[in-house]
N, C-alpha and C positions, 0 to 999 in steps of 0.2 A: 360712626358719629353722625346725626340728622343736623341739618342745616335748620335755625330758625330766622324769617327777615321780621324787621318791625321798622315800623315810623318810628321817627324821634321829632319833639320839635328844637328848631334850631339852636331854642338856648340848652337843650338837654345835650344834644350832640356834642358843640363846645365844649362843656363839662365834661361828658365824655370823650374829649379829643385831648382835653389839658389834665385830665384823671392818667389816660392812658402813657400821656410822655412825661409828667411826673414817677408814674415806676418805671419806664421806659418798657411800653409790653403794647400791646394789642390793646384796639377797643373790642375786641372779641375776649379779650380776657380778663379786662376788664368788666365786662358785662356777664361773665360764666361766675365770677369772684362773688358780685353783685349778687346776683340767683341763690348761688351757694349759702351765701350770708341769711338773706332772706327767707331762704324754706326751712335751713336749720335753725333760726329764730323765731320759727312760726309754726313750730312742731312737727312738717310735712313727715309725712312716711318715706324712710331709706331702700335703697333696694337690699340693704343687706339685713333683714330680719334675726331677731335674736333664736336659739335652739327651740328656745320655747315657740315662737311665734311658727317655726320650718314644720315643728314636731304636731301642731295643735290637731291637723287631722288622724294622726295614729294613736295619739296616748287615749290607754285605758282599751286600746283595740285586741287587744292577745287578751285571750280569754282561757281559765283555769291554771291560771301563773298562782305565785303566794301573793296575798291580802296585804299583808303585812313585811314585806320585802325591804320596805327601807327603815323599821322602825325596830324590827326581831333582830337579836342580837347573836341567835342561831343559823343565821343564814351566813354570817360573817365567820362564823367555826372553817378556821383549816385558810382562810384567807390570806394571800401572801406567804405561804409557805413551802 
């Protein structure tokens, strides 16, 4: 876990000193809440990427596979059996 420090100014602190013992927690946790809320309301990028997004540099990289693999209904003969 990386340590971040910041200034606050004093009326921001307060707020966050009467935030923090209204849930009864950290103003460090209070402030990771705060972040949290903020980048997921502001579309940031997650560290956890969808299949699609892990896969983007190998798809279409195998070469002389079938064309038509997910739309041939022959490929799917003897499936599950």
């Amino acid at each position: 876990m990386k340590t971040v420090s910041l200034k606050l100014p004093d009326t921001l602190d307060r707020q966050l000193e009467r935030e923090a013992r209204k849930r009864q927690s950290s103003k460090a946790a209070v402030v990771k809440a705060a972040i949290r809320l903020y980048l997921r309301q502001n579309g940031a990028a997650t560290d956890s990427a969808s299949a699609f997004d892990a896969g983007k540099g190998i798809w279409g990289s195998i070469k002389g596979g079938a064309a038509d693999l997910s739309c041939n209904p022959k490929h799917m003969e003897g499936f599950g059996q």
